[in-house]
N, C-alpha and C positions, 0 to 999 in steps of 0.2 A: 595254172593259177590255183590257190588255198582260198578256199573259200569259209566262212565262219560263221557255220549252221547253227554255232553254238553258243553264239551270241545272244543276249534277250535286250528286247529292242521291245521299250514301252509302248504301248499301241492306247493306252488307258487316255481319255479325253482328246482325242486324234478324228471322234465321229466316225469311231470303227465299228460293225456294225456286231461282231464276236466279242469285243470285250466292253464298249458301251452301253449295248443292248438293255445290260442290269449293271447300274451303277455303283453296287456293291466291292468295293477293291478287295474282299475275300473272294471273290469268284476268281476259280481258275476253267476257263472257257475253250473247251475240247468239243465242241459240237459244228459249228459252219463250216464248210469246206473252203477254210481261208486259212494261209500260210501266215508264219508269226517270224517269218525269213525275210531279209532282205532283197529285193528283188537284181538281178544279177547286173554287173556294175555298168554293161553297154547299154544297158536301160535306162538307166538312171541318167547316163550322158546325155543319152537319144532324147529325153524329158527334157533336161536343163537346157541342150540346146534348141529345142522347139519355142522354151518359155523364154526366151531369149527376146524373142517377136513379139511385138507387143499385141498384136492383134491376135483373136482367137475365133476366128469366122468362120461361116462354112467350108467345110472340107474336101478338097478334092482327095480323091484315092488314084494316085499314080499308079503305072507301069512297074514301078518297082518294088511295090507293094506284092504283086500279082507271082512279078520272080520271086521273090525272097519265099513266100509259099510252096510254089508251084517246085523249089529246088530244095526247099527243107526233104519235103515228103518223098521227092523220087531221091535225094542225099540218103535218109534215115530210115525210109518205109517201103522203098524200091514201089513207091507207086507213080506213074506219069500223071498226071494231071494236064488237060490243055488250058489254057487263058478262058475260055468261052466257057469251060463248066462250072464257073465260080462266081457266085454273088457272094457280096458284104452285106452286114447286120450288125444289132444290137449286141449282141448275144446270143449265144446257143438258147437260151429258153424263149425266146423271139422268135428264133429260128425254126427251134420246134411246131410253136404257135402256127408261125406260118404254114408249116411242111405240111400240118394235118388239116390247115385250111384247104389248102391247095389241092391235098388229095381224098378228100373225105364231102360227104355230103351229111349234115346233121341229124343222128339218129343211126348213123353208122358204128361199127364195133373195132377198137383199137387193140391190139393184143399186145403185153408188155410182158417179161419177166419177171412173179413177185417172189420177193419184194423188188423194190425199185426206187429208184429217186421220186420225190414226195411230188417235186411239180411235174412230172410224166403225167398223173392225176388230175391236175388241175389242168393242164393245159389242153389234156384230153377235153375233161369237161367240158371247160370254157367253149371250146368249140362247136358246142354241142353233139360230143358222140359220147358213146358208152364205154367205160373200161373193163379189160378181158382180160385176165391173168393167169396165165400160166404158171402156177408153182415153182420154184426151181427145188431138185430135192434133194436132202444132204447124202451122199452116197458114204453108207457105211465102212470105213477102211479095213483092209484088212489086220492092218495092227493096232492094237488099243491104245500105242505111243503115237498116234497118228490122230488129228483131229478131220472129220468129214469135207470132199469136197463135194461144193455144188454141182449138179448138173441140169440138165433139163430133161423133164418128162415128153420124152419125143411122141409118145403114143396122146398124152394131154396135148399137149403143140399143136399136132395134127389135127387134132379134131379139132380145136380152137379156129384154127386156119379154115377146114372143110365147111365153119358156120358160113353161110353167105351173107352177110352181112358183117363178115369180121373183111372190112379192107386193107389194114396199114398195121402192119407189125411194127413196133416202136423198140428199138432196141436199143441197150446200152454197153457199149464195147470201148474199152474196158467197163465191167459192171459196178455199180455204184447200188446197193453197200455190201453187194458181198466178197469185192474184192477178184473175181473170174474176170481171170484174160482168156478170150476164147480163144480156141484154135480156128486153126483154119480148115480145118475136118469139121467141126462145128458148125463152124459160121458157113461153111457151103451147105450144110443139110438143112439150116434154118432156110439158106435161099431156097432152093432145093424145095422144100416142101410150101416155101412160099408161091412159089411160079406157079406149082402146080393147082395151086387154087389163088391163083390170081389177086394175091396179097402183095402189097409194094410194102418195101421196106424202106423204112427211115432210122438211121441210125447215128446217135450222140456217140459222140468220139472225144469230146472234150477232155477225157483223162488217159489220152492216149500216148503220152510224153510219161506218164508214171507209171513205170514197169518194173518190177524187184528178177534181179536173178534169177535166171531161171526159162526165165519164160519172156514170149515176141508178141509183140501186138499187131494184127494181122487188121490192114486196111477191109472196112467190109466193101468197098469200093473194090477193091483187088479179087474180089469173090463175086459180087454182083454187079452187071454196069450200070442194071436199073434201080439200082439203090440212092435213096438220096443221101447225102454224108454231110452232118453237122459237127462241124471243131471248131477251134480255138485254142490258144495257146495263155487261154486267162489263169485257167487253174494250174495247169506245170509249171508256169512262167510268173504263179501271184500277180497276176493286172488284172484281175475279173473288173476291180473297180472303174477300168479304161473304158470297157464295154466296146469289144469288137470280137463278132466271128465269122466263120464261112457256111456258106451253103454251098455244097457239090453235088452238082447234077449231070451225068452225061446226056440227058435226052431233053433236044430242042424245048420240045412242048411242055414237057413237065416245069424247062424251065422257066416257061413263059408265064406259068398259071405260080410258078411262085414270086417270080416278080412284080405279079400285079398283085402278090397277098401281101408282100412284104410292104409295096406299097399303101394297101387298105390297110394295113394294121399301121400304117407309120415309124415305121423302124426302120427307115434307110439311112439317115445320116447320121454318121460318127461323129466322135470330136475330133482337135486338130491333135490330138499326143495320143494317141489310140494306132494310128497306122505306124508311126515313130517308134512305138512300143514293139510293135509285130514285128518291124523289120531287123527291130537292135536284136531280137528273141531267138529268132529263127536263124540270121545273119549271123554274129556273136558270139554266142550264147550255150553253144551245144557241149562245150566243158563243163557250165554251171549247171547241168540238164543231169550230164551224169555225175557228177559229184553231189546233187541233191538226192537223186535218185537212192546210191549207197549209203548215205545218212537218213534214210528213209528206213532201206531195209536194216539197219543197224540200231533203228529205234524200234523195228515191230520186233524184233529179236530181243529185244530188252525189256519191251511190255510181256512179251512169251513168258521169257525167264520169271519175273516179277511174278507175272499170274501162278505161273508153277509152284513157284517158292509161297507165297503167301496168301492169293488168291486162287488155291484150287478148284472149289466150286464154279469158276469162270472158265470155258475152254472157248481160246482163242481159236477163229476160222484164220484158214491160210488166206495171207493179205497176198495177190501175186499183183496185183496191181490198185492203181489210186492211194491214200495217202489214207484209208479209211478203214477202220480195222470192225470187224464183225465179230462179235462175242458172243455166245448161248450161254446167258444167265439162269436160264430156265430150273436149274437147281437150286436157285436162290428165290425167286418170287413164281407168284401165279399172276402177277398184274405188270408189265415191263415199265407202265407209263407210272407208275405207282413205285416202284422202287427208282428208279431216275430223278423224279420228283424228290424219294427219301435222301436220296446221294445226294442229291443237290443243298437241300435243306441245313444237313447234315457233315456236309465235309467241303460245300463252297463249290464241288466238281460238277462243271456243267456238260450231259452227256446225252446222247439224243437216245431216245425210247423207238425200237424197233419198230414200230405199229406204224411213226408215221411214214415208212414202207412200204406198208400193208398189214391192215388190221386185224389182218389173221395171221397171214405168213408170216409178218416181222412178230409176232407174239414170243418173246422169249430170250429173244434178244435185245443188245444196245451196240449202237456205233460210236465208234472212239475216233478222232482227230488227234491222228499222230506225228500232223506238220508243226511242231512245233522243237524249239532247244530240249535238249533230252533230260535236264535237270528241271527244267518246266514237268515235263511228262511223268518224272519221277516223283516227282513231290505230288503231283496231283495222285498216282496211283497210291502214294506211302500215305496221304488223307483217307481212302477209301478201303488200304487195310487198317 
């Protein structure tokens, strides 16, 4: 089936929270991690027939809820999953919540990769433990046609890990904002050096469905079996506003102590179009999955172009995955939150300032939201040259 990514679909006075937020209709709003796509058409069904019923009451979470996951990931990800290692939730950042409840004592050390998604931070907090950041560092290319990729400073890692008092590495696979799909050489070293000092990992997989050519997304589940694994299919699939994810655990107890967080925090019950959603996603849907994906990669290849042509001073980081592109503005300003502010001001383009990140490490950069129609994307980049 043809799918029409390229269609623009008013979202203005809909209580959206990307283009409501400023009620200005010169804003073109490039910053939330929210798709400006229509979500794929067995969804939309799985909706209409839910709403059909007139009642909207607590929800049970069926058996076939359980399949329709559990065959996604061993279909797509060759990973097996059993029925028993999986709790439901709010959402991934619930989940997370929980994860560092469950395995943390307050006053403890989280170690994350900076920069990072902004509520890794807060949910750290919230908790009451400290955040630890490990830099990620741009590794210089060999050719000057080449823009740097991330990596991680294994020798910083390590010691981070060796603190005692650093217990729960917090990982984000696919990374969010730099775009790093890790390998699987990777993602076993971080286990690797986690065991060895007695660090559990938790790791966000939510943008694990957005992968550009090239490159695989490797379950860190498939690497570590002590690992706890948070996804969702909100942000590949545009339902975050559903609000439903998973929690994977293979070890009894762990799973025990997250069940009774999930519970303390009160984040167990979904609504009734939320499991409807998951199943039409995963069931359905894996056509709309890769054909979103190649208009993904065919709009970061356009913003590339674009920067090259007109916005030189801007060099694009390789997007290999998520829908979120990583820039080093650094030769245009000394303040990122200060020229974001001036773009915005100035040309309506709403673009998130690297800092909030990491107020050092994101210093330089900006993040771009490039799930949108590409005559959208272009018009906003043609304001900004």
């Amino acid at each position: 089936m043809k799918y029409n990514f390229d269609e623009i679909i008013e979202r203005r006075n809909t209580g959206c929270v990307k283009w409501d937020e400023k009620p200005d209709s010169n804003i073109i709003p490039l910053w939330v991690a929210d798709m400006d796509f229509a979500v794929a058409p067995a969804i939309q069904e799985a909706i209409k027939r839910r709403a059909q019923h007139p009642v909207f009451g607590y929800t049970h979470v069926g058996e076939d809820y359980y399949v329709a996951v559990i065959s996604w990931f061993q279909r797509r990800h060759q990973w097996r999953i059993k029925r028993e290692w999986m709790l439901y939730t709010i959402g991934v950042v619930p989940a997370m919540s929980v994860a560092i409840k469950a395995l943390t004592m307050p006053g403890e050390k989280v170690l994350i990769l900076s920069p990072d998604y902004n509520c890794f931070f807060s949910s750290i907090k919230n908790n009451g433990c400290e955040v630890v950041e490990s830099v990620l560092t741009p590794l210089t290319p060999h050719s000057p046609l080449h823009t740097p990729h991330f990596e991680v400073d294994w020798d910083d890692f390590e010691a981070q890990c060796a603190d005692e008092k650093t217990t729960v590495f917090l990982l984000c696979n696919p990374h969010n904002p730099t775009g790093r799909v890790w390998t699987r050489e990777e993602l076993q070293r971080m286990a690797d050096i986690c065991h060895q000092h007695h660090v559990r990992v938790i790791s966000d997989e939510i943008h694990c469905e957005l992968v550009m050519p090239g490159h695989t997304y490797v379950p860190m589940g498939t690497v570590d079996s002590d690992a706890i694994i948070l996804n969702s299919p909100s942000k590949s699939f545009n339902i975050a506003g559903l609000m439903m994810a998973n929690i994977i655990c293979q070890d009894a107890e762990t799973r025990r102590r997250l069940d009774r967080a999930i519970n303390i925090n009160e984040v167990c019950d979904v609504n009734p179009f939320a499991p409807e959603a998951v199943k039409a996603a995963y069931n359905e849907s894996e056509d709309w999955i890769d054909a979103l994906n190649l208009y993904l990669w065919d709009n970061y290849l356009a913003l590339c172009d674009f920067c090259e042509q007109h916005l030189p001073q801007w060099r694009v980081m390789p997007m290999e995955g998520t829908y979120l592109v990583w820039v080093d503005v650094s030769a245009c300003c000394d303040n990122v939150a200060a020229y974001c502010d001036q773009i915005l001001q100035q040309t309506g383009v709403w673009l998130n300032p690297g800092t909030m990140y990491g107020p050092q490490s994101g210093e330089g950069y900006l993040r771009i939201n490039i799930a949108c129609p590409r005559s959208i994307l272009l018009k906003a980049l043609g304001r900004i040259h």
